[in-house]
Backbone as a printed PyTorch tensor [residue, N CA C, xyz], in Angstrom:
tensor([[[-50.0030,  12.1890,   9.7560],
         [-49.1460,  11.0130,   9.8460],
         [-49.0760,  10.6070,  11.3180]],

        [[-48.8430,   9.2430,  11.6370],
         [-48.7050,   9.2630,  13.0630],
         [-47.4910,   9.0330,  13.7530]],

        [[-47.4300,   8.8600,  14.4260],
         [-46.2580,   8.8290,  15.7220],
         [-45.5850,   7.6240,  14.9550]],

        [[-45.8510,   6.6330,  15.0310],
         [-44.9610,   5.2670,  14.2500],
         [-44.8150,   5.6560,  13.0750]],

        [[-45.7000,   6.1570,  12.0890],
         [-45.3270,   6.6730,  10.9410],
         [-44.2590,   7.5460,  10.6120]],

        [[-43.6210,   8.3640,  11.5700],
         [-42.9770,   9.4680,  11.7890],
         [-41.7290,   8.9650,  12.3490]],

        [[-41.8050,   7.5540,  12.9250],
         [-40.7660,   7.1750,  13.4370],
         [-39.8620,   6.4790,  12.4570]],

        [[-40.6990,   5.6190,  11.9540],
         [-40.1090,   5.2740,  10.6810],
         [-39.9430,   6.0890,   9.3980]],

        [[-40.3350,   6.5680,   9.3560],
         [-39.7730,   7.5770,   8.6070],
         [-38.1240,   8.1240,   8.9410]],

        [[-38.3350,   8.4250,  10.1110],
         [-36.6640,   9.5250,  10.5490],
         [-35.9850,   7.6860,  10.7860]],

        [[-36.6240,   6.6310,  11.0340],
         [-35.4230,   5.6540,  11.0050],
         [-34.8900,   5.2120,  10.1550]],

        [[-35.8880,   5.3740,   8.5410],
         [-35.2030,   5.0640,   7.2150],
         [-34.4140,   6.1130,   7.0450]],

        [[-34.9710,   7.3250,   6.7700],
         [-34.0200,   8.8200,   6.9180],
         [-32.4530,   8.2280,   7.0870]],

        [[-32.2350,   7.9810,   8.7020],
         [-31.2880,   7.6530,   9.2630],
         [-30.0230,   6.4450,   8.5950]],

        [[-30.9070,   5.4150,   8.2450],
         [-30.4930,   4.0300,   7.5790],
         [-29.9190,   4.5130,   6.5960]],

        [[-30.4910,   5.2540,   5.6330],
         [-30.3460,   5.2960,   4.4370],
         [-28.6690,   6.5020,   4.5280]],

        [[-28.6440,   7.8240,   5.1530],
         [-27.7360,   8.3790,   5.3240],
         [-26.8680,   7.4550,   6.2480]],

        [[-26.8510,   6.5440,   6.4960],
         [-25.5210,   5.8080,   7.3020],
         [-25.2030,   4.5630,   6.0110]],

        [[-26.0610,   4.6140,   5.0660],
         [-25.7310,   3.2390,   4.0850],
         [-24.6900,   4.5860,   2.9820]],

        [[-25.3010,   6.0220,   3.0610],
         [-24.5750,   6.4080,   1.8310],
         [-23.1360,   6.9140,   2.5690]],

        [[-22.5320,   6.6380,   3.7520],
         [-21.6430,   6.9790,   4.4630],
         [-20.8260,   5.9970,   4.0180]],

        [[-21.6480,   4.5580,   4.4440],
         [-20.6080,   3.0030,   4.1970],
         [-20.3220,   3.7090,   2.8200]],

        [[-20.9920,   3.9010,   1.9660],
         [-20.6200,   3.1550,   0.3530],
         [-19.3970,   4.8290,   0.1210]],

        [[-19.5090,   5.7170,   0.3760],
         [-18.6900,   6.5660,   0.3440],
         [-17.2460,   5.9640,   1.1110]],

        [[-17.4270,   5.2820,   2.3830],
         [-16.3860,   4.6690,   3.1420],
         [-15.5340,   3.1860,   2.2740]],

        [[-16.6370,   2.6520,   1.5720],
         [-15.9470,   1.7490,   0.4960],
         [-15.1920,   1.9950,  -0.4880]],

        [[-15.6100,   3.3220,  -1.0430],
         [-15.2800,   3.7400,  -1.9840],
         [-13.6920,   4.6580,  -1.8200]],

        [[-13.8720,   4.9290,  -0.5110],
         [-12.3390,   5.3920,  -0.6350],
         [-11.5860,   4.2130,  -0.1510]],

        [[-11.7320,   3.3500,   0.7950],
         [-11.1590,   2.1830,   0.9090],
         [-10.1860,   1.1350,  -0.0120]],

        [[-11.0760,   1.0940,  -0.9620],
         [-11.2710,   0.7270,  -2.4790],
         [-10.1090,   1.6880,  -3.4080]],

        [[-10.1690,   2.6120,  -3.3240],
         [ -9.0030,   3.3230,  -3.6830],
         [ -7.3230,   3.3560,  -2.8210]],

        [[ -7.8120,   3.4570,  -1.8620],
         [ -6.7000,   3.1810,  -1.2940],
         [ -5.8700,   1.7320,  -1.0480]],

        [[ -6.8240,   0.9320,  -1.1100],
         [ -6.0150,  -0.5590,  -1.3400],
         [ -5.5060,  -0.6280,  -2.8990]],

        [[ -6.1640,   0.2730,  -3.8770],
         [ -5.8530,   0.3030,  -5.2520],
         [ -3.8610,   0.7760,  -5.2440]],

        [[ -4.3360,   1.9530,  -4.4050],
         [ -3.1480,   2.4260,  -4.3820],
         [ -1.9710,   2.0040,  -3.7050]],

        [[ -2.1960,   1.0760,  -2.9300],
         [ -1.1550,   0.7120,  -1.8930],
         [ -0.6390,  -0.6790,  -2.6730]],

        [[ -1.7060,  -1.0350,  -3.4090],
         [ -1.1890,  -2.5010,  -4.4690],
         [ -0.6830,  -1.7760,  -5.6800]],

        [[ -0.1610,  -0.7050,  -6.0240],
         [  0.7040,  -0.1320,  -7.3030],
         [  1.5380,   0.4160,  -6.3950]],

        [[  1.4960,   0.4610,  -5.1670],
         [  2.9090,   0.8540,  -4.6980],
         [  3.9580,   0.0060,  -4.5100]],

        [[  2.9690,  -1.2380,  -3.8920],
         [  3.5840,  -2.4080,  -3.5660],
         [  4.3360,  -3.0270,  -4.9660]],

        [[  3.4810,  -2.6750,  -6.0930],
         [  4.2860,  -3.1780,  -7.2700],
         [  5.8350,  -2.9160,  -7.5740]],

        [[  5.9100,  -1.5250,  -7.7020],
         [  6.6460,  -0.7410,  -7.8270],
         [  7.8430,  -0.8550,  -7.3740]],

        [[  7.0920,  -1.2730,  -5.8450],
         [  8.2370,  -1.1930,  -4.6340],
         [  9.2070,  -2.9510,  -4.9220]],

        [[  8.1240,  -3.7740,  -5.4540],
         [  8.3480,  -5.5110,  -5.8130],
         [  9.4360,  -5.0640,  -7.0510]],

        [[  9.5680,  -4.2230,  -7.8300],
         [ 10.1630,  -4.1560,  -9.5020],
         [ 11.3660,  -3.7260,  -8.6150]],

        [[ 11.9290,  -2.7030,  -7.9990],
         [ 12.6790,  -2.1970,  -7.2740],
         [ 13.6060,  -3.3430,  -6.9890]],

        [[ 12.8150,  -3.6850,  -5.8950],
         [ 13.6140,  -4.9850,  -5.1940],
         [ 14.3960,  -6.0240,  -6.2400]],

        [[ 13.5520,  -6.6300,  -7.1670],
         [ 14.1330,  -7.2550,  -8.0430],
         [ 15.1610,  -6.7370,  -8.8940]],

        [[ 15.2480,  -5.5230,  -9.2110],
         [ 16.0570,  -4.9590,  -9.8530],
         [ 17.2200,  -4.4650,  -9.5780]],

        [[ 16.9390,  -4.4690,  -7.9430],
         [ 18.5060,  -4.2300,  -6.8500],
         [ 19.0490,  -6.1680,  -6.3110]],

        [[ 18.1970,  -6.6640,  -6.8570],
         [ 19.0310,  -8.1950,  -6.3320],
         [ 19.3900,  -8.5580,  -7.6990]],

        [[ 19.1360,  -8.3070,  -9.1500],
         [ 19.7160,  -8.2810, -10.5370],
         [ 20.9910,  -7.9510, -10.3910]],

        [[ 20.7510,  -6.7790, -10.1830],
         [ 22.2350,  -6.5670,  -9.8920],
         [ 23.1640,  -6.5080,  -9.0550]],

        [[ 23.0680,  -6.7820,  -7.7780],
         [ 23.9790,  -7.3980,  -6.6230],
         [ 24.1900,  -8.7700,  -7.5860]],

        [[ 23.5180,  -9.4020,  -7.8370],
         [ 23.5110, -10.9490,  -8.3660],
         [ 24.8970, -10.7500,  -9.7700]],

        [[ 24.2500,  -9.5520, -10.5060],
         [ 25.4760,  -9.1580, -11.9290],
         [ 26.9320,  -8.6080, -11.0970]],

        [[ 26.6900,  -7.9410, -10.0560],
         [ 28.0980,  -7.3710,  -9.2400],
         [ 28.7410,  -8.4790,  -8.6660]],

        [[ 28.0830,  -9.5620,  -8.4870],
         [ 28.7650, -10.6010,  -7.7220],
         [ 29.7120, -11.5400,  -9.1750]],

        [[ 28.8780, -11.9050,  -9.9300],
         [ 29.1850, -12.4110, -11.0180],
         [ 30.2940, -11.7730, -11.6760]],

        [[ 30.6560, -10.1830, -11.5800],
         [ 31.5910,  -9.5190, -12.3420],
         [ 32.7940,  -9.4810, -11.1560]],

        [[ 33.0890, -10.4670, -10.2550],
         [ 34.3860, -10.3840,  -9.3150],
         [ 34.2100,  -8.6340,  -8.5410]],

        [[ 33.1930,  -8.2600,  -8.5320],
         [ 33.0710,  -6.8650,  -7.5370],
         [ 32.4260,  -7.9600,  -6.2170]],

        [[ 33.0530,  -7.4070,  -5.4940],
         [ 32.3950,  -8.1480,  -3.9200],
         [ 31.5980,  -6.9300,  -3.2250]],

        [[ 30.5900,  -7.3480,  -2.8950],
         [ 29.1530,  -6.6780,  -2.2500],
         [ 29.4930,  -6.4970,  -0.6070]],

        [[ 30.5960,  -7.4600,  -0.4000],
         [ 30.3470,  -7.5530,   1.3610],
         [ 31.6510,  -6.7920,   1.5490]],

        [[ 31.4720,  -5.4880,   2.8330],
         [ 32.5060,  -4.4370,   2.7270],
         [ 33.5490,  -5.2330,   3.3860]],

        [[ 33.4050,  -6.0480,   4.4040],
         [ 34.7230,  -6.9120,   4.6360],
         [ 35.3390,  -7.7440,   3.9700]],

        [[ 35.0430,  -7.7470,   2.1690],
         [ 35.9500,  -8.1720,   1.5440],
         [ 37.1980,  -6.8540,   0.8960]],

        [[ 36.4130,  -5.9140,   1.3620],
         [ 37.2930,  -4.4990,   0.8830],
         [ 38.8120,  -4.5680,   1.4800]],

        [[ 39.5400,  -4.1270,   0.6090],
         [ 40.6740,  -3.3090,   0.8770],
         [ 40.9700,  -2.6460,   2.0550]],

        [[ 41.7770,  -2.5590,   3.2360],
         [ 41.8560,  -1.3310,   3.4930],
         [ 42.1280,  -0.2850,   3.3260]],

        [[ 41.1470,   0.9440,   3.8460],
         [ 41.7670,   2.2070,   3.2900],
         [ 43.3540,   2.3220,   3.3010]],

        [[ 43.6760,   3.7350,   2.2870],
         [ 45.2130,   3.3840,   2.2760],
         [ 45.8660,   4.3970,   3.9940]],

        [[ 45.0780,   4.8720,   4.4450],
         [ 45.5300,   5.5010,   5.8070],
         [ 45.8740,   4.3510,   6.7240]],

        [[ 45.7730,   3.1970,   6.4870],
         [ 45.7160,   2.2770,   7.6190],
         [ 47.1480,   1.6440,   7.3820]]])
């Protein structure tokens, strides 16, 4: 084989182990944006479900804001 033959050779070699790096690097990428968009869901159901009910606590004459409180009875 010759010298250029040999070169190209170890430069596909090379190409090819840096293409199966990317697609391994996509592939967890790819999972991890998977995962960070079901967290984000999760975290979106949450939220809505704590302004439901601030929204139902407000509606039922409970006041949300502590300076509508009482004072303690020590005062």
């Amino acid at each position: 084989m010759s010298e250029q033959g040999a070169n190209d050779r170890q430069r596909i070699e090379e190409l090819e182990t840096r293409l199966t790096f990317q697609e391994q690097a996509l592939v967890e990428l790819s999972d991890a944006l998977a995962a960070a968009r079901a967290d984000i869901a999760l975290h979106e159901a949450a939220l809505r479900r704590v302004v439901e009910e601030l929204k139902s606590a407000r509606g039922s004459g409970v006041s949300v804001d502590p300076a509508d409180e009482p004072p303690p009875p020590h005062y």
